[in-house]
Backbone as JSON Lines, residues from 0, in Angstrom:
{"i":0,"aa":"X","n":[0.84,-1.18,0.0],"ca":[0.0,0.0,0.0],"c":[0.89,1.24,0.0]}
{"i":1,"aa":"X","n":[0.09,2.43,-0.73],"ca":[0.95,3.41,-0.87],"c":[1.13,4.19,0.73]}
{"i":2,"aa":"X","n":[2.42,4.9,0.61],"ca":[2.72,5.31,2.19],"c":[1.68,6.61,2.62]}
{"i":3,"aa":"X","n":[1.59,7.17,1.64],"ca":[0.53,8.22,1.67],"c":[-1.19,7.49,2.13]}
{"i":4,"aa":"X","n":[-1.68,6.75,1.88],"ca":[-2.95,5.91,2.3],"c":[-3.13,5.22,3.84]}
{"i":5,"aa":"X","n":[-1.46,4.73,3.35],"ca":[-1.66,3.92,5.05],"c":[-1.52,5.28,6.17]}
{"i":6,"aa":"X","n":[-1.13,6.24,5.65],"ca":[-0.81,7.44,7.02],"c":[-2.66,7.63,7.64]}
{"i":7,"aa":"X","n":[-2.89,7.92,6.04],"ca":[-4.73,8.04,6.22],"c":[-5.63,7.37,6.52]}
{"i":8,"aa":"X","n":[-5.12,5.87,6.74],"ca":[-5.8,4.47,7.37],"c":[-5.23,4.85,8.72]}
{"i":9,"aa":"X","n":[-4.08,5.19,8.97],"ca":[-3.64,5.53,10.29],"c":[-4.36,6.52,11.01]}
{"i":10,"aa":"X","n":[-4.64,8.03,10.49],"ca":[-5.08,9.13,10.78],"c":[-6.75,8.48,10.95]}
{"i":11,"aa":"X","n":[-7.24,7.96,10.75],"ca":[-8.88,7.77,10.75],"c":[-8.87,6.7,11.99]}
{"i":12,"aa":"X","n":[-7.71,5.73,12.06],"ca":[-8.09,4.83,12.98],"c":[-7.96,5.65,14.75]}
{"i":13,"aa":"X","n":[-6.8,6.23,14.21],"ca":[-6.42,7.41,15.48],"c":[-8.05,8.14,16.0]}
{"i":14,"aa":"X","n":[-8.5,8.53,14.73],"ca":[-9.44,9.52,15.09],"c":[-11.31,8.81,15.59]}
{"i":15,"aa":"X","n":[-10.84,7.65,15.09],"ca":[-11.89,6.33,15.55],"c":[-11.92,6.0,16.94]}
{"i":16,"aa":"X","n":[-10.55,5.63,17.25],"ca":[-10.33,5.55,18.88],"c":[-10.65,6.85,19.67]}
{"i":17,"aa":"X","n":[-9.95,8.09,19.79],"ca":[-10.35,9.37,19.95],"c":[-12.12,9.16,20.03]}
{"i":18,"aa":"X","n":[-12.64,9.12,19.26],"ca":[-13.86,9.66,19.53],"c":[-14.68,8.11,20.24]}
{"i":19,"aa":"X","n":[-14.41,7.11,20.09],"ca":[-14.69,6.09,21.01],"c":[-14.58,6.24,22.42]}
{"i":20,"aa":"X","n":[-13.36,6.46,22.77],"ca":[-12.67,6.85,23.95],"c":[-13.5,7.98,24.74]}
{"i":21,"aa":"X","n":[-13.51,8.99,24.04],"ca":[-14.36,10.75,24.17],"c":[-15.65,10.13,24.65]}
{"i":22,"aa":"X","n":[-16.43,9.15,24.17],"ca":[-18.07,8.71,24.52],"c":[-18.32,7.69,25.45]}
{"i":23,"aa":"X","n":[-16.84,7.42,25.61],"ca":[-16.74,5.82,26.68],"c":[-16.61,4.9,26.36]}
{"i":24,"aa":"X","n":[-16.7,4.24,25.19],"ca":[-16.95,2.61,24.76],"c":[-15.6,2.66,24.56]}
{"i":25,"aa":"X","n":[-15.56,1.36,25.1],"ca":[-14.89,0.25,24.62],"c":[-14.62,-0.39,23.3]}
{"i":26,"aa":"X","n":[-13.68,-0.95,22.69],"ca":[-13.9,-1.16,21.69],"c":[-14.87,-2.71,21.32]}
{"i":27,"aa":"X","n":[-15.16,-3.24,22.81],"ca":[-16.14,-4.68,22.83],"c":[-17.43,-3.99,22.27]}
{"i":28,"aa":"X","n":[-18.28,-2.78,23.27],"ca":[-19.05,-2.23,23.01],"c":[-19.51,-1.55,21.84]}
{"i":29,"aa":"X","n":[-18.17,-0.38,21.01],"ca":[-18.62,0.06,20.29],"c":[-18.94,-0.7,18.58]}
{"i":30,"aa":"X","n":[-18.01,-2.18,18.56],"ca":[-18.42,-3.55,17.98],"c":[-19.74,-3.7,17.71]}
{"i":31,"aa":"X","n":[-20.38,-3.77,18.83],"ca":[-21.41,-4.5,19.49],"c":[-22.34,-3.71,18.99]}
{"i":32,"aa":"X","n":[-21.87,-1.94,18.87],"ca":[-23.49,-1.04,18.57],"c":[-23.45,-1.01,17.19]}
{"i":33,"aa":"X","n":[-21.67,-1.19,16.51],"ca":[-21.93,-1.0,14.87],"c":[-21.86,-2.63,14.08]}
{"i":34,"aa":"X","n":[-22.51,-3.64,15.14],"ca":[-22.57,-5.02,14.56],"c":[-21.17,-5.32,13.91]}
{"i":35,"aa":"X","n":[-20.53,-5.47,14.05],"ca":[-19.09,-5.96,13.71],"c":[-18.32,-6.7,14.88]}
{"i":36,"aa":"X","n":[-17.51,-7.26,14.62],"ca":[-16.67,-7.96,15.86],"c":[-15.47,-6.59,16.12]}
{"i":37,"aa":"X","n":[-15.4,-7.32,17.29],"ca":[-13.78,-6.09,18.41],"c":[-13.04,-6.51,17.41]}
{"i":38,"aa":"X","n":[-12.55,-7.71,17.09],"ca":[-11.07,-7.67,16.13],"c":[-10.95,-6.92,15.18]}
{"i":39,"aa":"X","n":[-12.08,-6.18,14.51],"ca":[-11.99,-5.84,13.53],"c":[-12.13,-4.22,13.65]}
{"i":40,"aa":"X","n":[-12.81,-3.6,14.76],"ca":[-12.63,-2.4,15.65],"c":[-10.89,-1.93,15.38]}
{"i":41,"aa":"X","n":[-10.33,-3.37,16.93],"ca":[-9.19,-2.82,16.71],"c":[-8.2,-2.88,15.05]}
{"i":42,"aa":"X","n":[-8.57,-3.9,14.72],"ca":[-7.6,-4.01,13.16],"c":[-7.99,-2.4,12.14]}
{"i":43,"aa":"X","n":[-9.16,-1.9,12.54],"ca":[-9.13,-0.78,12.02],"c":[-8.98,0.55,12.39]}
{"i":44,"aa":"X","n":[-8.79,0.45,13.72],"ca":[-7.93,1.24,14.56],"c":[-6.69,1.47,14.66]}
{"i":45,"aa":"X","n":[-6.01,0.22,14.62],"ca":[-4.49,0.01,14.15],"c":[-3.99,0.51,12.64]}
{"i":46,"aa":"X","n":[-4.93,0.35,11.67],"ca":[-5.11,0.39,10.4],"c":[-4.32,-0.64,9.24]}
{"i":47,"aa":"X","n":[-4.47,-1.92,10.11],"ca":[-4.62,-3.09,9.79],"c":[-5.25,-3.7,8.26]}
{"i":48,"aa":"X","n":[-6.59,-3.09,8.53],"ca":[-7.21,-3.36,7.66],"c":[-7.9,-1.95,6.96]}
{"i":49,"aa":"X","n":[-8.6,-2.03,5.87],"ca":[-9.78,-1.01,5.53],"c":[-10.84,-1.02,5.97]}
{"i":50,"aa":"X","n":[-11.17,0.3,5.49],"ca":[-12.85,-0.22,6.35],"c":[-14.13,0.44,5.23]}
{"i":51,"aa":"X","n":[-14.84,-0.47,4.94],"ca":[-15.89,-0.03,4.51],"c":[-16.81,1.43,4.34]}
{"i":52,"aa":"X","n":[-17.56,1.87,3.68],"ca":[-18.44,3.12,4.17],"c":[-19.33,2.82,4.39]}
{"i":53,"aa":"X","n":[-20.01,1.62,4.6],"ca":[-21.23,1.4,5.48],"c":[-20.87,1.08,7.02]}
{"i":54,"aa":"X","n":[-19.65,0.77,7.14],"ca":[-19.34,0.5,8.78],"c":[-18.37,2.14,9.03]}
{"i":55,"aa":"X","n":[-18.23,3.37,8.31],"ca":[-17.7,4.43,8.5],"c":[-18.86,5.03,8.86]}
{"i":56,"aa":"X","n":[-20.13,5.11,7.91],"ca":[-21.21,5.84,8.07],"c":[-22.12,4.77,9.77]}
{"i":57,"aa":"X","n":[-21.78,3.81,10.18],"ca":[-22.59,3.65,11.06],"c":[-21.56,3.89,12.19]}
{"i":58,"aa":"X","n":[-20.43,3.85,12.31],"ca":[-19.57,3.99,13.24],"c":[-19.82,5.52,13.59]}
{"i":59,"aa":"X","n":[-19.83,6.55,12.41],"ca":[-20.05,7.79,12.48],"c":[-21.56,8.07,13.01]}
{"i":60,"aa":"X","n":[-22.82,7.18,12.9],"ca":[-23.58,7.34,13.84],"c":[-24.25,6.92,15.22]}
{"i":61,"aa":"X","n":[-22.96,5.33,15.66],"ca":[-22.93,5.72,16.79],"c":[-22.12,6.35,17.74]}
{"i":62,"aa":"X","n":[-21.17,7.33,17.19],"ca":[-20.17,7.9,18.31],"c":[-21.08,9.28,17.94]}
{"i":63,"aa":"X","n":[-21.97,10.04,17.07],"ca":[-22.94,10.9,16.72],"c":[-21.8,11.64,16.7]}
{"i":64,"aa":"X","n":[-21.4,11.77,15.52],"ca":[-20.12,12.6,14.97],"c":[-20.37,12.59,13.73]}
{"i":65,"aa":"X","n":[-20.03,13.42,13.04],"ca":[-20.31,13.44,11.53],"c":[-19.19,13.16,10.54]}
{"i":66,"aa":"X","n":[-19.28,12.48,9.34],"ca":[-18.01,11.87,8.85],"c":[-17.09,12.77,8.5]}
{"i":67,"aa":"X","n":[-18.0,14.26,8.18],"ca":[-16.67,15.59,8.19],"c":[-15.46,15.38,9.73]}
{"i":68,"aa":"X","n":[-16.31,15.18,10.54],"ca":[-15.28,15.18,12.1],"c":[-14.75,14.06,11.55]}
{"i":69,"aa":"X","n":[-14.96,12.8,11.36],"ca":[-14.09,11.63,11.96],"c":[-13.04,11.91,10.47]}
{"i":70,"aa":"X","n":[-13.06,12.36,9.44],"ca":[-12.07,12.62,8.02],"c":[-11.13,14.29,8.42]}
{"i":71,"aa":"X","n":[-11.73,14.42,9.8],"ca":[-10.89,15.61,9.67],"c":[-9.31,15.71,10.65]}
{"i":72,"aa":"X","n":[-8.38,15.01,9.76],"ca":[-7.07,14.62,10.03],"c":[-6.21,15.17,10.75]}
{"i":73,"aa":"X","n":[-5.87,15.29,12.52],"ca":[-4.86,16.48,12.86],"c":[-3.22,16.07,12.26]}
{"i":74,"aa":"X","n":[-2.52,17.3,12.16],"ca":[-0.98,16.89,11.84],"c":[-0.38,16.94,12.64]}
């Protein structure tokens, strides 16, 4: 993968945890509200893996953040 993508798989997973963290859940829990398993929470937290835009757009509505916040990258 290009180094430029994985920074931005990095920067989103950062900003995934961040706002998980900010609302309280866990990553068992916040799994649990966007139907997905924890491994795959953290693998996309880590930025392990990719992640879908149907599990971006539901992740983005249960931490009730909007996908402008969770794409908006600090340096």
């Amino acid at each position: 993968m290009d180094k430029s993508f994985l920074q931005k798989y990095k920067n989103l997973g950062l900003n995934i945890a961040f706002y998980r963290k900010m609302r309280g859940y866990t990553q068992i829990q916040l799994a649990e509200l966007v139907d997905i398993d924890r491994s795959h929470i953290s693998a996309i937290e880590l930025a392990n893996v990719g992640v879908s835009l149907d599990v971006v757009f539901k992740i983005c509505e249960v931490l009730n953040i909007s996908e402008k916040e969770l794409f908006d990258f600090r340096n």
